[in-house]
C-alpha positions as CSV (number, residue, x, y, z in Angstrom):
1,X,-10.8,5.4,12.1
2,X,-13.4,7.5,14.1
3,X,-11.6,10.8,13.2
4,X,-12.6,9.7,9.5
5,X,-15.9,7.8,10.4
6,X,-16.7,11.5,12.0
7,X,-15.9,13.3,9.1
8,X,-17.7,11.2,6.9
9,X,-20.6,11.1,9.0
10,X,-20.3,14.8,9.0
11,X,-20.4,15.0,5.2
12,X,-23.2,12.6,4.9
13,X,-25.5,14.6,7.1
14,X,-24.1,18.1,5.5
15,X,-25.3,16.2,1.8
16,X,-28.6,15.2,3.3
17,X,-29.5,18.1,5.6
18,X,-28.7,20.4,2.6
19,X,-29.2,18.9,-0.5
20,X,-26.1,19.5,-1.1
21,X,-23.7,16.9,-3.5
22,X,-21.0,15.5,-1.1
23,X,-18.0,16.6,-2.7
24,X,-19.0,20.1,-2.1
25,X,-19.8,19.4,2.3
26,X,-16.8,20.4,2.6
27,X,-16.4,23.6,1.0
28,X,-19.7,24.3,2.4
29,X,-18.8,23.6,6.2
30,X,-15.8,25.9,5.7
31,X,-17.9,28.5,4.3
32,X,-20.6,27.8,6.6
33,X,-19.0,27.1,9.8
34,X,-21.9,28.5,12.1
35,X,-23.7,25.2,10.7
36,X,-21.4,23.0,12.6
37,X,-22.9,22.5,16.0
38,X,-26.0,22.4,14.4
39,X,-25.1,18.8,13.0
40,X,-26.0,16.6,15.2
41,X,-26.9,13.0,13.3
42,X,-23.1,12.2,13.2
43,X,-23.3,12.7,16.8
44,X,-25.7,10.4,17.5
45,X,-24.6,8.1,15.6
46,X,-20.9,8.2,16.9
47,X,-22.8,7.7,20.5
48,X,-24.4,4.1,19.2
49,X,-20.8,3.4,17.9
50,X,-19.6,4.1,21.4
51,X,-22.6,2.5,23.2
52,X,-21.4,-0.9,22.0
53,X,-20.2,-2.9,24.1
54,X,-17.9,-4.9,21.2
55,X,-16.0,-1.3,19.8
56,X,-12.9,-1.1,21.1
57,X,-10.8,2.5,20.9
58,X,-6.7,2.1,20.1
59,X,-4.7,4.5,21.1
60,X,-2.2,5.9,18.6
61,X,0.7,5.7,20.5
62,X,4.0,7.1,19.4
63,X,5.2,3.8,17.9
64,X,1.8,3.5,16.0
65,X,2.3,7.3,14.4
66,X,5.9,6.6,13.8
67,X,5.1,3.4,12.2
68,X,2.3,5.4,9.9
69,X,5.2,8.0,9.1
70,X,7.5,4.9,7.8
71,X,4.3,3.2,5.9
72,X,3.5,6.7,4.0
73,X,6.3,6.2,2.3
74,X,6.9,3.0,2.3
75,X,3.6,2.4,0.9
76,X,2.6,5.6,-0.8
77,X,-0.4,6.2,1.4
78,X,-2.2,9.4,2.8
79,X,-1.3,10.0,6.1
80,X,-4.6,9.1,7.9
81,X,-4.8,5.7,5.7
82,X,-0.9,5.0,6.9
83,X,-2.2,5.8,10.9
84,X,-5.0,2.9,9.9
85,X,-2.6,0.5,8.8
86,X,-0.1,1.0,11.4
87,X,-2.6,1.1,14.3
88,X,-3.4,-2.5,12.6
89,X,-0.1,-3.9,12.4
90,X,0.9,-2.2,15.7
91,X,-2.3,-4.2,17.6
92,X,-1.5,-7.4,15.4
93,X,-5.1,-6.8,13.5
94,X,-4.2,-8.5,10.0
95,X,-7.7,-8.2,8.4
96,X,-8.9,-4.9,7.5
97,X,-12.4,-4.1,5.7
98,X,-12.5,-1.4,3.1
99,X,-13.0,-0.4,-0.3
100,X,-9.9,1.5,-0.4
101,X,-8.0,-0.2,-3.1
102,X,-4.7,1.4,-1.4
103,X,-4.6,-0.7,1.3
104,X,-4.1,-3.4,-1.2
105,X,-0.4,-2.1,-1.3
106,X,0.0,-3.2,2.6
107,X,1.1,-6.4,2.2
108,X,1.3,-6.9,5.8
109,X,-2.6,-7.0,6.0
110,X,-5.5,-9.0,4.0
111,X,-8.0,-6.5,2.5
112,X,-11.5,-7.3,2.7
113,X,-13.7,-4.9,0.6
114,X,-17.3,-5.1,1.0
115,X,-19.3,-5.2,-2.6
């Protein structure tokens, strides 16, 4: 989840620094690529993530990315939503928060999505 939490956070600041609308930050980073160590809000805030002292990191092992390759298409998911659910399952983490509504296929997890 940090790999997309980075990217996000990436896009957000891209959006805001820019004025640009988000769907575009990314065309715009590829276009603009000299901009990209110039970002630094989604660094900082990735260092506050990493700061606290209740975060744990997961490895994706190779039983977690096989796992994600069987839920992909088991489950019709994207590939970095299947490596979510199968680093999950894989650590025995049955509650997931997102408003996602394809997690909702994963039956082996309850969905929480935040309103």
């Amino acid at each position: 989840m940090i790999a997309e939490t980075t990217h996000k956070l990436m896009l957000f600041e891209v959006r805001d620094r820019f004025k640009i609308p988000l769907p575009s930050a990314v065309i715009y980073l590829k276009k603009n690529y000299a901009v990209i160590p110039t970002l630094r809000q989604f660094q900082k805030a990735l260092d506050r993530i990493y700061a606290r002292s209740n975060v744990t990191m997961l490895e994706i092992s190779n039983t977690v990315f096989a796992l994600g390759c069987s839920l992909i298409n088991k489950y019709k998911l994207l590939s970095f939503d299947a490596l979510h659910a199968a680093t999950c399952l894989a650590y025995n983490v049955r509650h997931f928060a997102t408003n996602d509504k394809d997690f909702k296929r994963v039956k082996e997890l309850t969905i929480w999505s935040p309103q």
